[in-house]
N, C-alpha and C positions, 0 to 999 in steps of 0.2 A: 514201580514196585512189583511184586511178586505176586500173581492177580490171586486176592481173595476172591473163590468163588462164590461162596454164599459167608453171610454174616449174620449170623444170630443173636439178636439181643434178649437175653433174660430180665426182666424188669424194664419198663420201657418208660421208664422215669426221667426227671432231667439229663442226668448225667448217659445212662444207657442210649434214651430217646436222644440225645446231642449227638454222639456217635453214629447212632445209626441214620439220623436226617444226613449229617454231613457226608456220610458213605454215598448214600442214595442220589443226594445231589449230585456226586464229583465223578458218578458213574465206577465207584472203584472195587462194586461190587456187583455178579451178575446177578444177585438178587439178594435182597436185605428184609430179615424176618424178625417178627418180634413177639415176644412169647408176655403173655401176661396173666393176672391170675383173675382178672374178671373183661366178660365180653366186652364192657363199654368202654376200657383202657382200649382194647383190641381196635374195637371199631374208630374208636378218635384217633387211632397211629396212624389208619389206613386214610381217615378223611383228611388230615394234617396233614399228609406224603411225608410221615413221618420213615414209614415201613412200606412192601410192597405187600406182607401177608403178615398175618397175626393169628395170634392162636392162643389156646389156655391151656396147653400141652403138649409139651416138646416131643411126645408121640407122634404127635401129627405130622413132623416133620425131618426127625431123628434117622429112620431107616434108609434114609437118602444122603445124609450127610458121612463124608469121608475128607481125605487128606486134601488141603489147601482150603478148607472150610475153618472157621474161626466162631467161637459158641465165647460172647463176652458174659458176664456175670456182672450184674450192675443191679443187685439186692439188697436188705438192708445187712450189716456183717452179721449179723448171728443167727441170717438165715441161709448163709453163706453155707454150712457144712450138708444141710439137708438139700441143697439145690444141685451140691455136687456130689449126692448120694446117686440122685433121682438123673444126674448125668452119667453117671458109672455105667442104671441100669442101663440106659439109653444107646449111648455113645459109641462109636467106634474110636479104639485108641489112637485113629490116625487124624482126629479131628485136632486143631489148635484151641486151647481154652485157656483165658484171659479173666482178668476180673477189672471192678474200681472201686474197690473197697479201701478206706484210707486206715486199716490197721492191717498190714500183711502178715505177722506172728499168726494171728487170729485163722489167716486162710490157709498157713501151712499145716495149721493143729486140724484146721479141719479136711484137709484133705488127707492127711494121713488117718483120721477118722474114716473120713468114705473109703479110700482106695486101699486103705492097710499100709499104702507107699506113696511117697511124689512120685506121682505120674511124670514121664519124660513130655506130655502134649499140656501139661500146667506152666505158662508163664504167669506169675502174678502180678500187678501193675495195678499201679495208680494214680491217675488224671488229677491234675491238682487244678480244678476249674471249677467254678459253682456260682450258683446266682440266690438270690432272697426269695425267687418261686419253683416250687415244685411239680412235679408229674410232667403226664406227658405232655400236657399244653405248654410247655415251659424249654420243650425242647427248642432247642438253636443252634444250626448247621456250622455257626463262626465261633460257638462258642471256647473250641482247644486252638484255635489260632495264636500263636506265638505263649503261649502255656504251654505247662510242663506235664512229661509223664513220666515218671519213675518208675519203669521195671524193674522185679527184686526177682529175677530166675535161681531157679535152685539150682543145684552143682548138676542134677539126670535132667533138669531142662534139655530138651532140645537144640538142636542148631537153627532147626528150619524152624521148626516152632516158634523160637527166641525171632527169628530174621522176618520171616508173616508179621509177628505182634506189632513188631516195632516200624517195620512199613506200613503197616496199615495204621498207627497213629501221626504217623510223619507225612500220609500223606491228606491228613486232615487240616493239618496246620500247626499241629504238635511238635514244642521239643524233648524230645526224648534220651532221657538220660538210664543210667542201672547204676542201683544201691543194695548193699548189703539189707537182709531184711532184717537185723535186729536194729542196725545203726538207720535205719529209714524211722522205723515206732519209736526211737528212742529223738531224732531229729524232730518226727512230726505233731509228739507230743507235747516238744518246748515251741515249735513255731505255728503249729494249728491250733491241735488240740487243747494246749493251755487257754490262749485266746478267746476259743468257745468257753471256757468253763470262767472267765473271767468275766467277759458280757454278757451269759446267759446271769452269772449270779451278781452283777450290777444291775441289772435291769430289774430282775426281781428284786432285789432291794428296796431299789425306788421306789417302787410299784406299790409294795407294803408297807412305805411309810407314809402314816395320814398325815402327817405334820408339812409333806412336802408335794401336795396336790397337785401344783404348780412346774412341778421339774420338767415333764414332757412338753408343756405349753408350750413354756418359754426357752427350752432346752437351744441350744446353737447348733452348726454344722457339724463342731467337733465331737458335739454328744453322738450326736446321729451317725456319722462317719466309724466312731468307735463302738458302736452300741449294734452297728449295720448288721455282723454275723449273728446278731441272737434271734433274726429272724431265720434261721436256716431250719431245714426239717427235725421236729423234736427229737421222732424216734432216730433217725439215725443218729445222732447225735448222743442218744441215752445208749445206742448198741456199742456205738466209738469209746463212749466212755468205760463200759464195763470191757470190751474187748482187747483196751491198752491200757488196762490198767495201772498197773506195774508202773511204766512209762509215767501215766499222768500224774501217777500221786507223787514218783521222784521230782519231777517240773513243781508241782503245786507247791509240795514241799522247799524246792530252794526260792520260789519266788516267793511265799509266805514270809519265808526268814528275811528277803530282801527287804518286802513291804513293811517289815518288822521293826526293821535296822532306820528304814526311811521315817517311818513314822517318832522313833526315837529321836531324830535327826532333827523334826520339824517342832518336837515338844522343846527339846531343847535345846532352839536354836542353833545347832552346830552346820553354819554356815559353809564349811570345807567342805562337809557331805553330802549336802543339798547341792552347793554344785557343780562335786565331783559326779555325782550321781545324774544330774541334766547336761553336763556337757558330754560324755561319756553316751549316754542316751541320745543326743545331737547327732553324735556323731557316726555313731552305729548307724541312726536310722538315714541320716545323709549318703551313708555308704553301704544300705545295704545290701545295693547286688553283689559288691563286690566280698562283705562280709560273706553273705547266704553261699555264694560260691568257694570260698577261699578260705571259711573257717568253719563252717556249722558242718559242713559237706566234703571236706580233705581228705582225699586220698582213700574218699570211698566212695566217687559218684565219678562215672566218665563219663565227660559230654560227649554225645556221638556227632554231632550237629554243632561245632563251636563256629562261628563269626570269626573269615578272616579278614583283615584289612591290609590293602594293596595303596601304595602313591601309585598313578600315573602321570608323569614329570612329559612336558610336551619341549621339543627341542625350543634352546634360545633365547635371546630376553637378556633384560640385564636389571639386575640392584640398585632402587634409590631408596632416599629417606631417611629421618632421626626413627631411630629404633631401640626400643626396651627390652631387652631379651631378661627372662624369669632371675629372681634370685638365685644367689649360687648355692647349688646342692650340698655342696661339703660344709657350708656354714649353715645351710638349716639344720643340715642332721646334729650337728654337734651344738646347736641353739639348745635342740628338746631336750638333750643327755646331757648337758652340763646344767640347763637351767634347772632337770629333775633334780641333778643331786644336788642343785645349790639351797641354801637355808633364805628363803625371803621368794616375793613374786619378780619373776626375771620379764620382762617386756620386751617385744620381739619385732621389728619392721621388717618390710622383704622377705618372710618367710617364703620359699618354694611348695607352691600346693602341687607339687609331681606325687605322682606316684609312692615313689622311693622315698620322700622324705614322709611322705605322711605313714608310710608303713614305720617308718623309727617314733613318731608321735602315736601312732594306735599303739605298739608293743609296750610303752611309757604308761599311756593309760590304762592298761591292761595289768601294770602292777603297780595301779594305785596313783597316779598323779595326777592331779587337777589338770588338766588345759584346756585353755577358753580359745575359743576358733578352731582354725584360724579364718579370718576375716578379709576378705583380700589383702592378703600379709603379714596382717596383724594377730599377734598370739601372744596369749599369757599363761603364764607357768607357776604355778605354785610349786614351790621345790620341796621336797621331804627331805632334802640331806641324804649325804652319802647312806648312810644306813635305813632310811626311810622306808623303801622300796619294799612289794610286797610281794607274794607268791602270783604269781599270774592263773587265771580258771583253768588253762588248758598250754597249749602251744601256743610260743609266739610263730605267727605267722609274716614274715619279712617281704615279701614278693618278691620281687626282681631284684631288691636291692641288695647286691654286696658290701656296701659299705656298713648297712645296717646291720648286718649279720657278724661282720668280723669285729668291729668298735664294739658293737653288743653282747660278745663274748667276754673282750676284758671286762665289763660292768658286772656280768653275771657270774664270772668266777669268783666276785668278793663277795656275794650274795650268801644270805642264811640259807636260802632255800633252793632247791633243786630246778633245773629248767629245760627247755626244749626249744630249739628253736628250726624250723623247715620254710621253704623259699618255694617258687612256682618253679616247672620243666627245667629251665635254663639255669637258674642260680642253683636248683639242686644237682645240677651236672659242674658247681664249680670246685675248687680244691680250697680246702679250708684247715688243711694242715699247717699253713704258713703259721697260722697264730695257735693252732691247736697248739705247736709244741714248743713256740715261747713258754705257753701258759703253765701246762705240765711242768717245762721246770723252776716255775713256780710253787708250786702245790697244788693247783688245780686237776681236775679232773676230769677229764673233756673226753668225749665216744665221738666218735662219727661213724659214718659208715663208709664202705667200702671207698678204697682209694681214699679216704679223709674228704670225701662228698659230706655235704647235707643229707640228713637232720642232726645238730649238732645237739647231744645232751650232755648239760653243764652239771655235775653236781652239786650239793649245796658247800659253800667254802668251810674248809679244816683249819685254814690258815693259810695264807699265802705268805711269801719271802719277797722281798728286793731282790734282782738279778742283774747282771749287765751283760745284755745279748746282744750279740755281732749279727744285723740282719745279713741274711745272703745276699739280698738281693733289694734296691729299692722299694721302698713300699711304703706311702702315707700310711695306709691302712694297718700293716700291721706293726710301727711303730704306734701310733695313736692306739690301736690294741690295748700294746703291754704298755703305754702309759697309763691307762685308764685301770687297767689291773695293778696298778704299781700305787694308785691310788687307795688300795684298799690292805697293801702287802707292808710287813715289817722291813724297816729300814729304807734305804734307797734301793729305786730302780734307774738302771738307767739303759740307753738303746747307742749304740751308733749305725749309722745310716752308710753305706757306699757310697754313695752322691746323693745331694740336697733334695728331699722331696717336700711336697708342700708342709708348710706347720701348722696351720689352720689350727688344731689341739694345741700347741701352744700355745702360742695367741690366746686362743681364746679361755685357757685356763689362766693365764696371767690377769684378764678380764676378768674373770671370776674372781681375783683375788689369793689365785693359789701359786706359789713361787716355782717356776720351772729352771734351772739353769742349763746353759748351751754353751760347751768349751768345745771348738773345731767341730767334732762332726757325732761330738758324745751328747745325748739331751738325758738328762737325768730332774727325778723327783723324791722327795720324800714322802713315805705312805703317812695315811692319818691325820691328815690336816684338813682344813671347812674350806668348802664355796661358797662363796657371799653373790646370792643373787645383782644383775645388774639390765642395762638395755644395751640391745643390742641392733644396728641396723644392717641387713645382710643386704651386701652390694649386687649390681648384676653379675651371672656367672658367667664367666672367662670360656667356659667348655662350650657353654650355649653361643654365647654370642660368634665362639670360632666359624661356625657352619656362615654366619653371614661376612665375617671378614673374608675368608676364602671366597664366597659368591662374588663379594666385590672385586678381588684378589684379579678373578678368568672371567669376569663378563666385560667385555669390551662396553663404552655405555655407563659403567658403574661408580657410585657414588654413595657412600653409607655412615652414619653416623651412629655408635652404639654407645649409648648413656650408661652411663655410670656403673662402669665393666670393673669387675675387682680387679684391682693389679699387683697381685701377691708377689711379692719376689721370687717366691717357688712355684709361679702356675704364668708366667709371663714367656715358657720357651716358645708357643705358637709365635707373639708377635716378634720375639729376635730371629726366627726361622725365617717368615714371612720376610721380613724387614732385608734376612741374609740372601732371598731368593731376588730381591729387588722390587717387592711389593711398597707401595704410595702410601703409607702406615703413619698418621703421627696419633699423639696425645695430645688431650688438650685438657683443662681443666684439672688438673691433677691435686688432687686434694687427700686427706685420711679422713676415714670413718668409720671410729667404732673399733681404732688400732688395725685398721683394713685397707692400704692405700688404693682407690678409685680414682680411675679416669674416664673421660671420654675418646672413644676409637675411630677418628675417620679413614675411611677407607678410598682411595681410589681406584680406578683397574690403571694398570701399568703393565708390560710383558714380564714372564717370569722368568727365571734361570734355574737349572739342575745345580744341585750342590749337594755337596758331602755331610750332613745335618754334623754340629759339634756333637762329640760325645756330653759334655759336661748340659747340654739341653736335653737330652733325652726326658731324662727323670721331670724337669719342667712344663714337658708338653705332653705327657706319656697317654692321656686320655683324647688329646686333640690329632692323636697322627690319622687315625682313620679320616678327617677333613685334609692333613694334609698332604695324604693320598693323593687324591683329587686335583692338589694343587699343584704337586708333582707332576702328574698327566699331561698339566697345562704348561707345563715348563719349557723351556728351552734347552735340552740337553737331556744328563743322566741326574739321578737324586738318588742317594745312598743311605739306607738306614742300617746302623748296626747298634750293637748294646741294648734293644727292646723290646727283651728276652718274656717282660711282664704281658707284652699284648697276647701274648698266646694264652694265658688263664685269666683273662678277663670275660665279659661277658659270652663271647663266643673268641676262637682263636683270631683275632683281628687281624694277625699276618697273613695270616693263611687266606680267611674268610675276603678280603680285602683285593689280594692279588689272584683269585679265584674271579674275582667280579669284575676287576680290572681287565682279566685275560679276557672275559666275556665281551667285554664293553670296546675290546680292540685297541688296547692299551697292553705293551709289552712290558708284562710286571714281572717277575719272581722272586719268590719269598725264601728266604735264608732262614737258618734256625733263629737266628736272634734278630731278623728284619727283613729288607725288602728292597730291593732295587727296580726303578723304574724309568723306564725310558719316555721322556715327553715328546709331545707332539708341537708346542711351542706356540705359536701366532698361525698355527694353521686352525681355520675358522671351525671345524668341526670335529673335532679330538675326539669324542666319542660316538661309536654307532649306536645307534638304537638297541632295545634288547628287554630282556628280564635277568633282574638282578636277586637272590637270596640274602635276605637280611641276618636269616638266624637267629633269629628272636633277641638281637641288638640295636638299641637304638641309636646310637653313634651311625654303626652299620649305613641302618636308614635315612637316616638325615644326609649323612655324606654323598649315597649316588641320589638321593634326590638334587643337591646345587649340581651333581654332573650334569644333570639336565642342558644348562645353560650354555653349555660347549658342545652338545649332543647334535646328530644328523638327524635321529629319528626319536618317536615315546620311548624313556625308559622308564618299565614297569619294577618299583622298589614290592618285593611280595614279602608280605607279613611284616606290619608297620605299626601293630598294637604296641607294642612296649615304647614306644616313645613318647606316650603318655609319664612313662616312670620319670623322666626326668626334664622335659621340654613340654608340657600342655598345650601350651599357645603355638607350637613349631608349624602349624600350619596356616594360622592367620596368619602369620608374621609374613608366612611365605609368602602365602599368595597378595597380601598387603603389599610386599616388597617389591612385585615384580617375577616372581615363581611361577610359572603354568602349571600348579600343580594342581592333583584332582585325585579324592580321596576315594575308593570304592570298594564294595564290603562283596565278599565270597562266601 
């Protein structure tokens, strides 16, 4: 880091005195002082090694302080403006000045109070750590270890000022993030500030009811665990509250009306609400990193310090085993959205808990649907009917999933109400004009931004029409689209497709109860009609289990058994490829379920051959080619892809990104506009060198040069391997269960 020279703490209280021991300790300052307003705080910093010198006036050590020196503010807030008066007089402006105050509105008023102007040496900041004791006996050197701090710098901040702040909490143990300062007060009054004003006034309740003497006695963990923050220091807490005001009374306010609504609920019985309200709740609180990060906090907090995750794949090995690979993604997503709008409770086996499917169940419950789970797999759905659906609080936030996003557009063009929907880095760089401009000529009303990227806002529906649209181009998704909008539009809609892609929305609207018809390659519906809740059981998914047929496919050694693999007629081109390349592939068990035919997949290794992939598979395997990359490399000859023009707008450009990795990996690949040609290495024992491969924040990507492993001379290192959580969870036991040398490690 950037050596702070000296470090000054003002108030040498918990929070100040944490900072300052932990400096002291880690040597990260050549001397660390602490300012206090009585001798004996003074004397306890110095016999603690809390501080190396104290004092009861910044006089004492002001005339010496200059640039690379850091003067932190850890006062009560409303005595924040008088402290950075008495710094004005003090201070040379080339000093760095921080605070931790947890209302920052509060420390901008006041410093334009002291200084007439934000000072460019003011970063403001807030430590979000605390314990139940206070002062400086209470300080603890570990205590910002993997906590957050939130810098809210003004626009005349500093550069170096901003870069000092933020190293010197980073190298405490701090993760440090920057928020706007109005959107910080207004965040930390719904997820602190509320909280304290919740416990402090349950507690007192309790306390002054005589009838209930006994509550503390006998109270449980849960009181105690819940009740924990109302031991925190009063006054600050009386300052917090009058200094965020605004803030707190808007929280108090919608939570009042919530508690209002609940209690209505519980007089009269109304069972839907009670537990839309606790599973909802479940499930927020089950996920709230990922919430805290991805909705409360959107696209106005950068992590500077995000956790990346790296496979390290060790050469060789080969596939055994009966294997489960996760639910199929495309039949959970379309489980949540057809059982929402169906009338009755829809019951659900195999759900996929990825990622991606549970971002299409949070946006569900986001506008009002019961769902219970999911339970390892198991999920229940109370439907509201096509027209049920309510206004959602804010954005939906989709993550990674495209599927969820472009299906979720046609539901929301028939919607009364207006909506928004925004995705993480990756799917906001994807093109969402495919179904934008079905829709539109519809009657919808759909924005995007630039290039037809995400965030896509829907208006509230005028009326939608039946249309019959010529896709351009293949595409489950954006037929399922404009089917699902066709659902809510006058007269018939119908789609023709180029070549067969999966039906999964047929299907599974037929299941519902709703009549779809299919004449050659036209699928048409009539808008206006009901879904009749049902159960449904989703098979294993085809996309997932591919990465282990391939493994078995090129590892000499191999032998793999995958239960109960969907066998869609539109998602089965992997196994005729395979089967075409001369891969040891049968079925067994071949049975329906659920209008979904399921088999079981054994695999054995056998040598492969180069071939010219049919056109008429493309559309059938169009999510599995990145696996059959891989399988290609290990071929005997040339393999020729053309017509799969789609992988370039999926989650990263897969031709490209694919035969980039290939070339790295010592595999003579190159990528055509609409595919890929690749030269195999055949029965020679090491096809791939060793190396580092970029994933591109896909997870297909990933998985794929991880089984490269098993063909490889040397480690290949897969970098940035988090989104395969979105759609594969289990992808790494499986692996390393399987027979994978693989090894997960975080940067």
């Amino acid at each position: 880091m950037s050596q702070c020279k000296r470090l000054v703490v003002i108030g040498i209280g918990l929070i100040g005195g944490s900072l300052a021991k932990a400096a002291r300790e880690r040597d990260l300052c050549e001397s660390v002082i602490g300012i206090a307003r009585r001798e004996q705080t003074c004397h306890d910093a110095i016999e603690l090694g809390v501080v190396d010198q104290a004092f009861t006036d910044l006089a004492n050590i002001s005339p010496a302080l200059g640039a690379g020196d850091v003067v932190f503010v850890s006062v009560p807030t409303l005595a924040v403006e008088a402290t950075l008066a008495d710094i004005k007089a003090k201070l040379s402006d080339q000093v760095t000045i921080t605070d931790g105050a947890s209302v920052k509105g509060s420390v901008i008023e006041a410093a334009r109070a002291a200084y007439g102007e934000l000072p460019a040496q003011l970063v403001p900041g807030h430590p979000i750590a605390g314990a139940e004791k206070s002062g400086v006996t209470a300080a603890n050197a570990e205590l910002y270890i993997d906590h957050r701090v939130i810098l809210t710098p003004h626009k005349d901040s500093g550069t170096e000022h901003i870069k000092l702040v933020r190293e010197l909490w980073q190298a405490v143990g701090a993760e440090v993030l920057e928020m706007d300062v109005a959107e910080h007060d207004e965040v930390l009054a719904a997820t602190s500030h509320l909280p304290h004003v919740i416990a402090y006034s349950l507690v007192d309740t309790l306390a002054h009811d005589s009838e209930n003497e006994n509550i503390f006695r006998y109270a449980a963990g849960g009181f105690r665990d819940f009740t924990r923050i109302a031991s925190s220091d009063p006054v600050m807490w009386h300052d917090i509250m009058l200094a965020n005001k605004n803030s707190i009374l808007d929280s108090l306010t919608m939570f009042s009306e919530n508690l209002n609504r609940l209690r209505d609920a519980i007089e009269n019985e109304n069972s839907e609400h009670l537990l839309g309200v606790f599973t909802r709740a479940k499930a927020a609180r089950d996920h709230f990193t990922t919430l805290l990060e991805q909705r409360a906090y959107t696209h106005t907090m950068q992590d500077t310090e995000q956790t990346i995750i790296d496979y390290h794949v060790q050469p060789g090995g080969s596939v055994k085993g009966e294997l489960r690979v996760p639910g199929d993604k495309s039949i959970s997503h379309r489980s949540i959205m057809l059982g929402s709008l169906a009338e009755g409770v829809t019951e659900v086996e195999g759900f996929l808990e990825g990622e991606d499917a549970l971002a299409t169940l949070q946006a569900f419950r986001d506008m009002g649907v019961v769902i219970e789970g999911p339970e390892k797999g198991r999920v229940r759905i109370h439907g509201v009917g096509l027209n049920g659906l309510q206004a959602p609080p804010g954005k939906l936030y989709v993550g990674n999933s495209g599927t969820s996003m472009r299906l979720l557009a046609g539901i929301l063009a028939g919607q009364s109400f207006a909506s928004e929907m925004s995705g993480d880095v990756s799917l906001n760089k994807r093109p969402m004009n495919r179904v934008a401009i079905p829709l539109r000529e519809m009657g919808a009303e759909v924005n995007t931004a630039e290039n037809g990227r995400p965030p896509m806002v829907i208006s509230a529906n005028k009326g939608l029409s039946g249309i019959h649209y010529d896709m351009p181009m293949a595409s489950a998704q954006v037929k399922s689209c404009v089917l699902l909008a066709g659902l809510y539009a006058d007269g018939e809609t119908s789609v023709s497709e180029p070549a067969p892609t999966r039906d999964h929305t047929e299907r599974m609207l037929r299941g519902f109860g709703y009549e779809v018809k299919r004449e050659g390659d036209r699928i048409s519906l009539q808008g206006g009609g009901q879904l009749k809740a049902c159960q449904i059981e989703v098979p294993a998914d085809i996309s997932s289990a591919t990465f282990f047929m391939v493994a078995a496919a090129i590892a000499p050694g191999s032998d793999v058994t995958l239960q109960h693999v969907g066998m869609n007629p539109t998602r089965v081109g992997v196994v005729n490829i395979l089967r075409e390349m001369g891969a040891d592939l049968t079925l067994q068990n071949e049975r329906e379920v659920g209008g979904e035919p399921v088999a079981d997949v054994r695999i054995r290794y056998q040598p492969l051959k180069g071939i010219r992939i049919p056109q008429d598979q493309v559309p059938l395997a169009i999510d599995e080619f990145p696996a059959l990359f891989i399988a290609a490399a290990c071929a005997e000859g040339e393999t020729v892809l053309t017509g799969a023009e789609e992988l370039r707008v999926k989650e990263s450009d897969r031709i490209q990104v694919m035969a980039d990795g290939l070339v790295s990996l010592g595999i003579d690949a190159q990528a055509t506009p609409d595919g890929i040609i690749i030269q195999g290495k055949g029965t020679q024992a090491e096809v791939f060198s060793g190396g580092q491969v970029e994933s591109h924040h896909d997870h297909r990507i990933a998985m794929s040069f991880t089984i490269a492993g098993l063909r490889a001379s040397d480690t290949i290192v897969v970098c940035d391997t988090a989104n395969v959580a979105t759609s594969f969870p289990t992808f790494v036991e499986l692996a390393q269960s399987s027979g994978i040398s693989l090894e997960v490690k975080s940067r």
